[in-house]
N, C-alpha and C positions, 0 to 999 in steps of 0.2 A: 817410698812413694814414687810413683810414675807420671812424670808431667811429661803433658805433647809437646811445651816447650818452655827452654831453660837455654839462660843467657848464664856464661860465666866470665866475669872481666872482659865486656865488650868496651872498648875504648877507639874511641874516631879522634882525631887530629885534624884539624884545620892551621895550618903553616902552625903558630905558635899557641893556638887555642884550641883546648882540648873541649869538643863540643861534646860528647859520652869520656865521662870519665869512671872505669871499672864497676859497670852496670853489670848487677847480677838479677836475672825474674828467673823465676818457678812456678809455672802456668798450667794448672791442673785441668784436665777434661772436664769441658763443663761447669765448668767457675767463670763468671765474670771479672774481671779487673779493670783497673784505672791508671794510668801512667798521668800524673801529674806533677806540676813543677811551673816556675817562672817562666817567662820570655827568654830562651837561649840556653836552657837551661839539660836541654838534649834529648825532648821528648821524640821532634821528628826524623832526627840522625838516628835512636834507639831503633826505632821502626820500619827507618830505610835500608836500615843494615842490615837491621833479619828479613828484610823483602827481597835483599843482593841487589838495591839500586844503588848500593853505594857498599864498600869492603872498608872494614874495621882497620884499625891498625893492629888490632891484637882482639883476642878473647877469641870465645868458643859461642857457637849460637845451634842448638841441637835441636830438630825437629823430629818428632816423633824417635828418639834416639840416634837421630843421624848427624854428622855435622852438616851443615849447609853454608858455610864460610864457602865465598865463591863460585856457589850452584848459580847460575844463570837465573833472572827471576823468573820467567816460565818454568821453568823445570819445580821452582817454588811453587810455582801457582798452579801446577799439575797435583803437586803431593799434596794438595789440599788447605795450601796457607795463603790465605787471602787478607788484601787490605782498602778501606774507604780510605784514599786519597784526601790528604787534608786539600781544601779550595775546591771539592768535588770534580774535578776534572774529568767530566763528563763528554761523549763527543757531541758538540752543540750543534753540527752541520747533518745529525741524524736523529732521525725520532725519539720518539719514546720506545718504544716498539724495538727500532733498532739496536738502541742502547742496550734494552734490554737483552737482547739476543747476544749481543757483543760478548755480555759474561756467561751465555751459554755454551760459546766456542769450543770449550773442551773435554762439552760431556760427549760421552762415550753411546749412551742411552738416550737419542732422540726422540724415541716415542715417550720419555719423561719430559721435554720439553713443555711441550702446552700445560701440563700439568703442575711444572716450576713457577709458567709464568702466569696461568690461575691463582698461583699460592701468593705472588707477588702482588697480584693486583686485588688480593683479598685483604690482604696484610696492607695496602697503600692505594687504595681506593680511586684515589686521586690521579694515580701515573695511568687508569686503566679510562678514564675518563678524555687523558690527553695524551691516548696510544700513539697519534699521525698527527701531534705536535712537535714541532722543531724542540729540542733539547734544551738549545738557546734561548728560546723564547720562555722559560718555565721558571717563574720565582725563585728565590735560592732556597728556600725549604724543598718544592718541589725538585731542585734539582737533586737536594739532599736524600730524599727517598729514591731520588732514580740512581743514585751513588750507591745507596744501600743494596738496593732492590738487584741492580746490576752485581753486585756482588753477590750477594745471597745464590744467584741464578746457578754461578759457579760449584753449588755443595760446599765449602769450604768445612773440612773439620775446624778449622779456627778460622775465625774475622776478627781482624784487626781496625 
C-alpha cells in the first residue's frame, strides 16, 4: 500500500522530556484522520516536525516517498504539504482578501487564482462577505475559516 505520508519512529526530546515518543502514521490518499491524545501528549511536536519547524531527534518522516527530515518548511509547503496552524495565526494587520492571497503565493497558475478564491468564498460565505476587513477584527471562528480557507488557497495534496 502507498501512503503520501508515513512517520516511522519520529521521536523529539525536550532537555529530559520526550514530547513524540516513537510515532509511527500511515496516511493514505484521501483518507481523513485524527491525531489525538491528552495535553502534552505530542500531538503538536508530531506535526511541527513533518512541517520542518522543528527537526526530530531521530525517526523517518516520508512525503510522497521522499524523506523530508530537514527539508526547509517552504520547500515542504511547495511539494504540496500543508498545515492550519493551531491558535490560527493568521496575519491580523491584513485583510481578508489579503490573507487569503498570502496562501496563494506559490501557485504557479495565476489565472487559477480568482477561481481558488470563488471556491473559498463558496465554501465560507462569510470570509467573502468580510473580504476588506482587518483579519484581526474577525471572531475566532471567522478567523478559523480564514486559516482554513488560506490554506486550501495553496492546492495542498495533504492539509494538515
Amino acid at each position: 500500500m502507498e501512503y503520501i505520508l508515513t512517520t516511522e519512529n519520529l521521536t523529539k526530546i525536550y532537555g529530559e522530556k520526550r514530547a513524540a515518543d516513537s510515532v509511527s502514521l500511515h496516511i493514505k490518499k484521501g483518507d481523513v484522520y485524527g491525531l489525538i491524545g491528552r495535553n502534552g501528549a505530542g500531538k503538536t511536536t508530531t506535526m511541527n516536525s513533518i512541517m520542518g519547524f522543528i527537526h526530530p531527534k531521530s525517526g523517518e518522516i516520508l512525503f510522497e516517498g521522499k524523506n523530508i527530515v530537514g527539508v526547509p518548511t517552504h520547500k515542504i509547503m511547495r511539494g504540496g504539504l500543508t498545515q492550519v496552524p493551531e491558535g490560527r495565526r493568521i496575519f491580523a494587520e491584513l485583510n481578508v482578501y489579503e490573507n487569503l492571497m498570502m496562501g496563494a503565493y506559490t501557485s504557479k497558475d495565476r489565472s487559477s487564482v480568482k477561481k481558488d478564491l470563488d471556491n473559498i468564498y463558496s465554501l465560507f460565505p462569510r470570509l467573502e462577505e468580510r473580504k476588506n476587513q482587518m483579519a484581526g477584527m474577525l471572531s475566532g471562528g471567522e478567523q478559523q475559516m480564514l486559516a482554513m480557507g488560506r490554506a486550501m488557497m495553496s492546492h495542498p495534496k495533504l492539509l494538515m
